[in-house]
N, C-alpha and C positions, 0 to 999 in steps of 0.2 A: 680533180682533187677538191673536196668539198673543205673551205674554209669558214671557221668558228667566227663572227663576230662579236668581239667586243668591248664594251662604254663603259664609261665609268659615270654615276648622277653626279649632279654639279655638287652635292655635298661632301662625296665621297672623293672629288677630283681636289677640293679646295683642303680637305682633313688626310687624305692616303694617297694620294697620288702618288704613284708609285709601286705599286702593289704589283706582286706576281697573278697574271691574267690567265687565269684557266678556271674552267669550271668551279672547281671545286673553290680554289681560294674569292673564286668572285662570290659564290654564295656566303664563307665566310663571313667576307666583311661585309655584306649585305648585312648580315646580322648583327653586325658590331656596328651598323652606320643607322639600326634603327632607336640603338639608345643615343639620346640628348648627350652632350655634352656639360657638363656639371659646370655651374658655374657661380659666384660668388650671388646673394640675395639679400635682400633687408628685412626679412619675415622674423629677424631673431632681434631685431630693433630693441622694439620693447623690454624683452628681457633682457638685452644687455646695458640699456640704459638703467633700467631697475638694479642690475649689478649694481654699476658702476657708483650711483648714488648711493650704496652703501658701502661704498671701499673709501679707507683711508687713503692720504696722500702716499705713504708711505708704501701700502699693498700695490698700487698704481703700479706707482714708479719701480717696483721688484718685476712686475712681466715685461720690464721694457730691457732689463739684463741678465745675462746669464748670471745664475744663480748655482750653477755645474758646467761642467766641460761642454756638455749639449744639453743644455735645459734651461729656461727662464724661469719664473718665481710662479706660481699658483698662489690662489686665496683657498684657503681648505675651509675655513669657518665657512665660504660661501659657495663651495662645489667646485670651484676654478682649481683646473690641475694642472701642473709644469706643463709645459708644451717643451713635448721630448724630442731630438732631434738625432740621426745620425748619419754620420757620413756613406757617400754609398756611389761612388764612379762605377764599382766594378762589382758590385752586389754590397748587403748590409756589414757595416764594417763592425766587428768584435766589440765587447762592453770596454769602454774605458771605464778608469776610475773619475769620480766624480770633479776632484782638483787637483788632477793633472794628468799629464797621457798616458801614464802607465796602463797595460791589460789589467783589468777587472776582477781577472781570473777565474770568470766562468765557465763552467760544462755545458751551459747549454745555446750559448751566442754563434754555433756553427754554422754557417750560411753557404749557401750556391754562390759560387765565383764565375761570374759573367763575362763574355766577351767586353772588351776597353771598347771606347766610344767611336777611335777609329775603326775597329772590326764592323762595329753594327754599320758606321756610314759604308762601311764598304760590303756592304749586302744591298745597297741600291733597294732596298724592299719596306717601307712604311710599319708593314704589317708586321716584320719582324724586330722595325721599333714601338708599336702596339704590346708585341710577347714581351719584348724588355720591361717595359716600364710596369705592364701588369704583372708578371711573373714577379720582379722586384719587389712591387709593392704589398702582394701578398705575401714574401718575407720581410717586410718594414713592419708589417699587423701583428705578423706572428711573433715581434720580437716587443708587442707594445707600443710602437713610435707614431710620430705623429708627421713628422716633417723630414723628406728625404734631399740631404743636401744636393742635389745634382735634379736635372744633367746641367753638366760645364758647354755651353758653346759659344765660346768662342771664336773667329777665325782664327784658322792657322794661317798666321801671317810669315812666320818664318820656319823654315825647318827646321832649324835648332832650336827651336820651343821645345822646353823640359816638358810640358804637359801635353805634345800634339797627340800621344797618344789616350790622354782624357777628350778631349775635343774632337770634330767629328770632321772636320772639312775647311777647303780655302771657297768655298762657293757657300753665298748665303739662301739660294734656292735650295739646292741640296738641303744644307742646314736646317731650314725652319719645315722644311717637308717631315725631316726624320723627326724635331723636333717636338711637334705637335702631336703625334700618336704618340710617345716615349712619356709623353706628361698626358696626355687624354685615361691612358695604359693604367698610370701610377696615379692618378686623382681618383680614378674606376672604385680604387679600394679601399676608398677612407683615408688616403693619406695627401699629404701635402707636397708637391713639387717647386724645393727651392731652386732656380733657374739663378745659373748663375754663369758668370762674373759680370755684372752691369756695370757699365760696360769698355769696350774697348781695351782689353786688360790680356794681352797678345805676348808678353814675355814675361821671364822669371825673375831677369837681369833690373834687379833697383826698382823691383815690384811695390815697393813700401813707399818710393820717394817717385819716381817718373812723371811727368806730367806728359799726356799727350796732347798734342796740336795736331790738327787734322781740318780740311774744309766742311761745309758742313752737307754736299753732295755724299762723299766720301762715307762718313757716319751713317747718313741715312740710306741709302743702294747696299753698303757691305756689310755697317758694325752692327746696325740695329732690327736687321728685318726678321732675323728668327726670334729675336726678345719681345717686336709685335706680335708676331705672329704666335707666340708664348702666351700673349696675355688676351690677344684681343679671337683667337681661334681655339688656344687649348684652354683657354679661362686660367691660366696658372694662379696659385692661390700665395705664392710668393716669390720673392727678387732677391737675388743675394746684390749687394753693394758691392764692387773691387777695393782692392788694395790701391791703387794706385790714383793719382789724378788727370783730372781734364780739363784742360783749358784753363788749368790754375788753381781747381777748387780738387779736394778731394770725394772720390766718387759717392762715399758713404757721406757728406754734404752738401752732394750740388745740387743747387737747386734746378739748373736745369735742365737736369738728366732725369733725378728723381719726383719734383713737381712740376717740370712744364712739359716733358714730355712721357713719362710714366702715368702719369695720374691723371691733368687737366687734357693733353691729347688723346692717349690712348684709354684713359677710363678705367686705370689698376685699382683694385679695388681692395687690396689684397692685403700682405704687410712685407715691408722691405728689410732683412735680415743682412745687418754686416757680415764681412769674414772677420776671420779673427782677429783679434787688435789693427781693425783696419779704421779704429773711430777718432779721432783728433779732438774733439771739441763736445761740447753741451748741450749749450743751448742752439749753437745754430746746427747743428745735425738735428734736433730734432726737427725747427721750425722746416729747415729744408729737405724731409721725409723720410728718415731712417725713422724706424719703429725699434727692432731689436737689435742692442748693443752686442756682439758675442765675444770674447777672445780667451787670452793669456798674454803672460802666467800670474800678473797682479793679484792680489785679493779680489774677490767678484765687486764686492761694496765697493771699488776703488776706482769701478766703471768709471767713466764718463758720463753715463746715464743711471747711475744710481748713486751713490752722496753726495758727489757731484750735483748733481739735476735735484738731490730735494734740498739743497742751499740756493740753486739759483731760483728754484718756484720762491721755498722760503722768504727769497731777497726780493721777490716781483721783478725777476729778470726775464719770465716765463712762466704765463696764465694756467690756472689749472684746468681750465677749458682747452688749452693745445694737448695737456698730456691727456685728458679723455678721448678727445680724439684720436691719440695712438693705441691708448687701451680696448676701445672700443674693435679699431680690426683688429687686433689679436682677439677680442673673445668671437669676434666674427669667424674668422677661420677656423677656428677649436668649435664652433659650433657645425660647421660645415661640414666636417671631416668627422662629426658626432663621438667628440674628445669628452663634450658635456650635453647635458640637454637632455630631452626624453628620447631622443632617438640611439643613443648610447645603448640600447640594449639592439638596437640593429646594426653595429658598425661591424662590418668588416673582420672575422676572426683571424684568417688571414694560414700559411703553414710556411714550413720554410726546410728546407733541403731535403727537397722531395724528389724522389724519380721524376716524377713530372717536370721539375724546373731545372735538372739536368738535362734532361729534352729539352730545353727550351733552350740553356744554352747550347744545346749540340745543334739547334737547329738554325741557329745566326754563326757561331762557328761555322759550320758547315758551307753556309753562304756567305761569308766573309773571306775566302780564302782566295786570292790573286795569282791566277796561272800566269805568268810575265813572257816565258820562253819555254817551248815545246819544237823545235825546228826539227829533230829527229822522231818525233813522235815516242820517246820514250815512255811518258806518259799516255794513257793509266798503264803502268807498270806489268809487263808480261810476264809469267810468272815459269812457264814454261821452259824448262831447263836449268831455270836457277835455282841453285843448293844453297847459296849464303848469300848473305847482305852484310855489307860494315856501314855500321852507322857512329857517328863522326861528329862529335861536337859539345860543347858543354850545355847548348842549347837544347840539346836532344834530353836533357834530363833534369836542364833549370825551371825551376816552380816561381811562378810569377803572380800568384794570388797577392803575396806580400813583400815586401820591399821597398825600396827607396823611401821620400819622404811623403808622398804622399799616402793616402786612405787605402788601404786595401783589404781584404777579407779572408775573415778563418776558418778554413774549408776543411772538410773531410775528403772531398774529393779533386783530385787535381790532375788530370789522367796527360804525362808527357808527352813528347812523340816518340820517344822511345817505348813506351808501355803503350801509345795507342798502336806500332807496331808489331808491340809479342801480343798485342790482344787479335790482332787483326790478320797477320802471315800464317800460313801451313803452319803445322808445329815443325813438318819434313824441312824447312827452309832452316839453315844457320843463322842467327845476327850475332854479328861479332862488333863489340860495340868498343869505341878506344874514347876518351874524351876531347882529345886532340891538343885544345887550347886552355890552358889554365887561364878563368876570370880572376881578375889581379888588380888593384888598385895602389896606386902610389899614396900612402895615406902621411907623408910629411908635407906634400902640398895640394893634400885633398880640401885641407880645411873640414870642418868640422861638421856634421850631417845637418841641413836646415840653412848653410850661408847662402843669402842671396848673391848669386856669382854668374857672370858669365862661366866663368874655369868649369863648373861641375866637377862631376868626379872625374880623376884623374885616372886613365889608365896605366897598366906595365904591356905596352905591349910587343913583349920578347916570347915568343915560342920555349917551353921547357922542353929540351932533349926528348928528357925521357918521354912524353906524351905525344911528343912528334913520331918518333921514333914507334909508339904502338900505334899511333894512328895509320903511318905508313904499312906495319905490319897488316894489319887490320885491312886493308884497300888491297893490297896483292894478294891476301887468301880469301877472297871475297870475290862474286862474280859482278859484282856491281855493290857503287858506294853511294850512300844519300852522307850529306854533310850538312848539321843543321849551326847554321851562325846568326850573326847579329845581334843584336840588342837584349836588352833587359828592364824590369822596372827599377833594380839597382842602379843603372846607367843612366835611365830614360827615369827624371824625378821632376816633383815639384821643387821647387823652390831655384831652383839650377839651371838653366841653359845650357847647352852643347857647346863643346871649343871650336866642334868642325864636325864635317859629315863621315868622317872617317868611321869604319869599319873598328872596332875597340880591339885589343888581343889579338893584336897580330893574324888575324883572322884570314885575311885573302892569303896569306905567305904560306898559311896550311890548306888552304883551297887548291893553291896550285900546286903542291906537293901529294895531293892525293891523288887530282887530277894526273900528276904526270906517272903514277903506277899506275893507275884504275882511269881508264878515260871514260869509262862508262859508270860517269859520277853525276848525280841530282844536287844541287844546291837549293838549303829550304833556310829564306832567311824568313826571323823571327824576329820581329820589332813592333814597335806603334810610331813612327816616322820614315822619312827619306836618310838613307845612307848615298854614301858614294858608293854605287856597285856598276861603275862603266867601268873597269876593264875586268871585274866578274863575269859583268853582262855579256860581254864579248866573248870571250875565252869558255864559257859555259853554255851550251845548246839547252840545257833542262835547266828551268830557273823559278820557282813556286814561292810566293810570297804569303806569309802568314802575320799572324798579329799573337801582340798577351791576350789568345781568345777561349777564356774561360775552364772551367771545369771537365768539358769532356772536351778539350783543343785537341788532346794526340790525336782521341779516333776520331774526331772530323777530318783531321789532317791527314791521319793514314786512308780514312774512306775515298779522300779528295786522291792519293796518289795511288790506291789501289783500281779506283774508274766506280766506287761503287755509289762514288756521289762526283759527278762532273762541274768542275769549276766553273763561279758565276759572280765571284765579286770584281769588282773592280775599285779603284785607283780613286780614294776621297781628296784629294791633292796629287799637284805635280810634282813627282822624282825629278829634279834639276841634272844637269851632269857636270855643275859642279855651283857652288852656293854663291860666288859671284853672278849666275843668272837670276838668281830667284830676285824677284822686286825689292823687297826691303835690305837688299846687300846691293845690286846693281847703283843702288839710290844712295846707299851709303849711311839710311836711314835706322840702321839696327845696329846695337844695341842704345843708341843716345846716350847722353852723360846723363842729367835732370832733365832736359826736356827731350822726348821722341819725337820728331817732324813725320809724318806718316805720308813722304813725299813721294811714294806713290798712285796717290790716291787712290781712285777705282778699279786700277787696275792691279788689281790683287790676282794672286796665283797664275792659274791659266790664261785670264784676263791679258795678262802684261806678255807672258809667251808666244800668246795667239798675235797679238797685236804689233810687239815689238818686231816678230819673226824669228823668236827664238825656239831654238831644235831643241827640246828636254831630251831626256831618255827615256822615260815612261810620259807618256801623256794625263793629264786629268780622266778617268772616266774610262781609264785603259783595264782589262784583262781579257786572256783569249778563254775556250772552251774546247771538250774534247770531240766537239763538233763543228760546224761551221756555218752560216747564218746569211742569208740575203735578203735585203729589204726592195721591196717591189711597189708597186703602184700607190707611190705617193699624193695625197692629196688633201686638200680642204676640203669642209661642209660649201662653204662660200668664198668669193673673190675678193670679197673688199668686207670689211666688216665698222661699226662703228665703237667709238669710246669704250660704250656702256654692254658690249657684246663678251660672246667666250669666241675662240677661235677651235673649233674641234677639228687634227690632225692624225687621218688615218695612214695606217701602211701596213703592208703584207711583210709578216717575218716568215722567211722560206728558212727550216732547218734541212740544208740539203745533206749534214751527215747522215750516220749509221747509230748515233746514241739519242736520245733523248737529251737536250740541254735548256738553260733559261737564258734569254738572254733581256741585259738593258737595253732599252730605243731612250736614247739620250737627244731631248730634245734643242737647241741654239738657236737665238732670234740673234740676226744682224743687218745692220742700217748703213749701207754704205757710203748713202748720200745725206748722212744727219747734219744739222748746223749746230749741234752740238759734239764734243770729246764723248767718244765711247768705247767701248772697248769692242774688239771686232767680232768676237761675240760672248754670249750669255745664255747658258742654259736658264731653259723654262720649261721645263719637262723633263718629265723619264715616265716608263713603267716597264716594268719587270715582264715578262712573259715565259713560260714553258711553251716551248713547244717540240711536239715528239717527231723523230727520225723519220723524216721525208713528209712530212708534213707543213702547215701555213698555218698561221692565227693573223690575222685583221684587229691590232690592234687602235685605240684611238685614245689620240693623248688632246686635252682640252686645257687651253692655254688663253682664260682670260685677258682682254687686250689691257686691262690696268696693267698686269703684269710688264707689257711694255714698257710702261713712265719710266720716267726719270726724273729725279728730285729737282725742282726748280729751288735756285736759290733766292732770284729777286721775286718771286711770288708765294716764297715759302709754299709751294703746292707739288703734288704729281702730278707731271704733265706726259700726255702722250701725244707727241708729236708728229702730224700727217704725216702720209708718205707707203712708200713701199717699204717690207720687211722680208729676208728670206729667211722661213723656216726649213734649218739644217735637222735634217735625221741621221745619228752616226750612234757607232758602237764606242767614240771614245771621241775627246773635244778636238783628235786631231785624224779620225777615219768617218769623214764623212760622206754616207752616202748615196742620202737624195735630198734635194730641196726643192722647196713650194714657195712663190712670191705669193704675196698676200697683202692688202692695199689699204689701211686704213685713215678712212676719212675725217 
């Protein structure tokens, strides 16, 4: 059998790593790795200090606050235009009105709804957070914007994070992999990627008021690696501030978040953008590196940073030389992204909800989709004798472009899993469709949409007769029953926390009532987090995990349960089996009252599983395939390697099914004998690979030894400390299997 080799260039391993390895997508990104990476310059110096000397005090101090909902102040006498801004997690979000959130009520603000940030992490694929952020950003142009608030990442520190489904991962390798094509993607186009929440900003729960305490290992190995690797690899052109505080200061004025280690460490060059009324103070937010003020619902002049700030210059509280300084990167940016300048007639035209960028979401859909349980080989779906299907669920027909409190977009196209099935089955086949479970909320102790709460929304969840009652009809004249449960963006919000992991609507109660007419039942839950589903998990042999993933979700989902696309995501966090395992609950450390102790340090998600020796139900990094996959002749380039070297680690993926499938090589460094706390291991690698039915690919994953370090605290350095290392090769952080010792000097 003649086996494909291949590498990835050291550029290409440090910017994609990660990438599906075949011919074709290697030539790809060859091509995408021979453009530069854009990156902030001083070539527009000149002209922006010639600005600046003729702007009043008062012009200044207008682009340092919103002056609209998403927009700062322009100088029009002198060319300077608002630096337009909008929201966009899950593609470009609809015109608001200028002061305040009402729709716009435009015709023409319709946009491509994008798989949520947990779909794309769980495509394990660079390349298709490349399509993201450029597909995006080509609908930001076309909509005139200049500045795309996202992506949000976060660690997901807890599962009951209201936003885990914004946020991409509990691993900050993972994280800052995805993170850097998703901004390299979206800056391609002339537009601006706000990276946000800076940082540490992990719940919803007393988002306004929290102070986190944390060591400072802790911050540097989890909270901050993909915000480097943001600014100092994809060149991000800006920072959004948190809501919250650290270490006693609030994020949007610390100074040493924002200038000792933003600016004077890492070298941001950029401008740092608050969230919404997330500013406290004046003069020392500016001194200590916010640039743009944002919020609500005050009057805009009522900023902080605008009557405010031109009383305290007025009072010589605050030099007029600090505020040029902040003026100055905002027209830097705006000149970058060619907002103004001579190159404004080259920027970026850009389109927006185009066949094209429905493919693009159908194509991270597609590979976002978590096969969990297949033990009967139900899947892909045979179709052979069966005359009807009941399909079962309110999810099977809930639209999740918009909802809850946070951003979402207003699509034309929104294709369910119900309609991606009547698009995709014989017309000969029945679907007999019952809702099953009425979505229900107790709205006397919902409280009010926007409360910052642990509670969130509150469910009813009591089964309605009557809809039980068709669901049940529906499953006994039916030859086989899919039931699609779970979650929603009404459920799953900003601003709110989860009560528990629980299933909403009574949801398993109609699982296993379908189950006991129709045993020949699929379970497809739909969420962006971790549920309780151990004794789903059990009781159900066929078990397909999906996400809020985008505009064509049905038919990736029906393609994924028809075989005519074979499942390849996997698991960007670990499913617990039950939320006292997960670190920040075992610790006692979640939700905090005013301060958050983040007493589990580094061993975040898998970290603390792997380490403590706890059983999850799903693993980190977990999903199967409608094939099956062996890795073989594992090895190093070299034995021992020094500091300043790469580690290149190859191995042979043997697809010994019958289909073509992709799979991740998940790569895990661990140190047994460290004289430092570590976690027992840590991914430091993946890459994607196809490879077809009975067939090998040789692929090789290159693993820098920095990567190793770990943050010294009393030498403020990364240190990599001697010693032997085994690098683990597994399909999930808990199937490992082959490892290479490797010895560095």
């Amino acid at each position: 059998m003649k086996n494909k080799i291949i590498t990835l260039s050291l550029f290409s391993m440090l910017l994609f790593t990660g990438n599906v390895a075949n011919s074709q997508t290697a030539n790809t990104m060859n091509l995408l790795n021979t453009k530069p990476v854009k990156s902030l310059d001083t070539s527009f110096d000149a002209e922006i200090n010639k600005l600046i000397s003729q702007m009043t005090l008062e012009e200044k101090i207008g682009m340092l606050h919103g002056n609209s909902m998403f927009s700062t102040g322009g100088v029009k006498r002198l060319g300077i235009p608002e630096l337009k801004m909008a929201d966009g997690p899950l593609g470009v979000r609809e015109e608001i009105s200028r002061d305040n959130w009402s729709a716009a009520g435009w015709t023409n603000d319709f946009a491509t709804y994008y798989p949520a940030s947990g779909a794309l992490a769980a495509t394990w694929n660079t390349k298709m957070a490349y399509t993201f952020g450029n597909s995006v950003g080509q609908e930001m142009r076309a909509r005139d914007k200049d500045m795309l608030l996202s992506p949000a990442i976060n660690i997901v520190r807890t599962p009951l994070g209201g936003r885990t489904y914004e946020y991409s991962t509990e691993d900050p390798f993972l994280n800052k992999r995805m993170a850097v094509p998703l901004i390299v993607g979206l800056q391609d186009n002339d537009v601006m990627a706000c990276v946000k929440h800076f940082a540490a900003n992990n719940q919803e729960t007393n988002r306004d008021i929290y102070d986190v305490q944390m060591d400072e290992r802790t911050l540097r190995e989890i909270y901050l690696p993909a915000f480097e690797a943001a600014v100092k690899e994809a060149k991000a052109y800006s920072i959004m501030g948190a809501y919250n505080k650290f270490r006693g200061d609030y994020l949007c004025e610390n100074d040493y978040m924002l200038n000792t280690i933003l600016r004077d460490e890492w070298g941001f060059k950029g401008v740092v953008v608050s969230d919404w009324a997330a500013v406290h103070s004046t003069v020392k937010t500016l001194k200590n590196g916010l640039d743009i003020e944002m919020g609500t619902p005050k009057p805009f002049n009522e900023f902080f940073l605008a009557d405010k700030l031109i009383a305290a210059a007025k009072a010589g509280e605050i030099s007029e030389v600090e505020i040029d300084k902040h003026v100055k990167r905002i027209l830097n940016v705006l000149f970058q992204v060619k907002a103004m300048g001579t190159e404004q007639k080259n920027r970026v035209k850009g389109s927006i909800a185009t066949e094209a960028h429905y493919q693009d979401a159908y194509k991270i859909a597609s590979e976002a989709v978590v096969l969990l349980k297949n033990d009967k080989n139900v899947l892909p779906l045979k179709l052979d004798g069966i005359q009807s299907i009941a399909v079962i669920g309110n999810n099977a027909t809930k639209k999740n472009a918009l909802g809850g409190f946070g951003a979402g977009v207003k699509t034309k196209r929104e294709i369910t899993p119900l309609e991606g099935l009547q698009n995709r089955l014989p017309a000969s086949i029945k679907i007999n469709y019952a809702e099953g479970y009425l979505e229900r909320y107790d709205l006397k102790n919902k409280g009010k949409l926007g409360d910052i709460t642990l509670n969130g929304p509150v469910t009813i969840d009591q089964l309605d007769p009557a809809k039980l009652q068709e669901a049940i009809d529906a499953a006994k004249n039916s030859d086989m029953a899919i039931v699609f449960a779970g979650s929603n963006r009404d459920y799953e919000t900003e601003a709110s926390d989860r009560r528990n992991l629980n299933l909403p609507f009574a949801q398993e109660e109609l699982i296993n009532k379908v189950r006991a007419v129709n045993p020949n039942t699929i379970v497809v839950i739909i969420a962006g987090a971790p549920f309780d589903i151990v004794d789903l998990s059990q009781k159900s042999p066929t078990l397909v995990w999906s996400w809020f993933n985008g505009s064509e979700g049905g038919n990736a989902l029906a393609d994924v349960l028809l075989g005519k696309i074979n499942p390849s995501g996997k698991l960007p966090w670990t499913m617990p089996k039950k939320i006292e395992d997960s670190p920040a609950h075992a610790t006692n450390s979640f939700p905090g009252d005013k301060t958050v102790n983040y007493a589990e340090g580094i061993l975040v998600g898998y970290r603390w599983f792997d380490t403590k020796k706890i059983e999850p139900l799903y693993p980190f990094g977990y999903g199967l395939s409608y094939t099956s996959f062996a890795f073989e002749n594992a090895k190093t380039d070299k034995k021992s390697y020094n500091a300043n070297e790469t580690i290149a680690v190859s191995v042979t993926v043997k697809n010994s099914g019958k289909v073509d499938g992709q799979e991740v090589v998940q790569l895990y460094s661990s140190k047994s004998d460290s004289k430092i706390t570590r976690a027992a291991q840590e991914l430091k690698g993946f890459q994607k690979v196809l490879v077809s039915a009975g067939k090998s690919e040789i692929i090789t994953i290159q693993v820098p030894v920095k990567e190793l370090a770990y943050y010294n605290v009393e030498t403020k350095k990364w240190t990599v400390e001697p010693g032997n290392y085994t690098m683990k090769l597994g399909s999930s952080s808990r199937d490992i299997k082959k490892e290479v010792v490797v010895t560095i000097k």
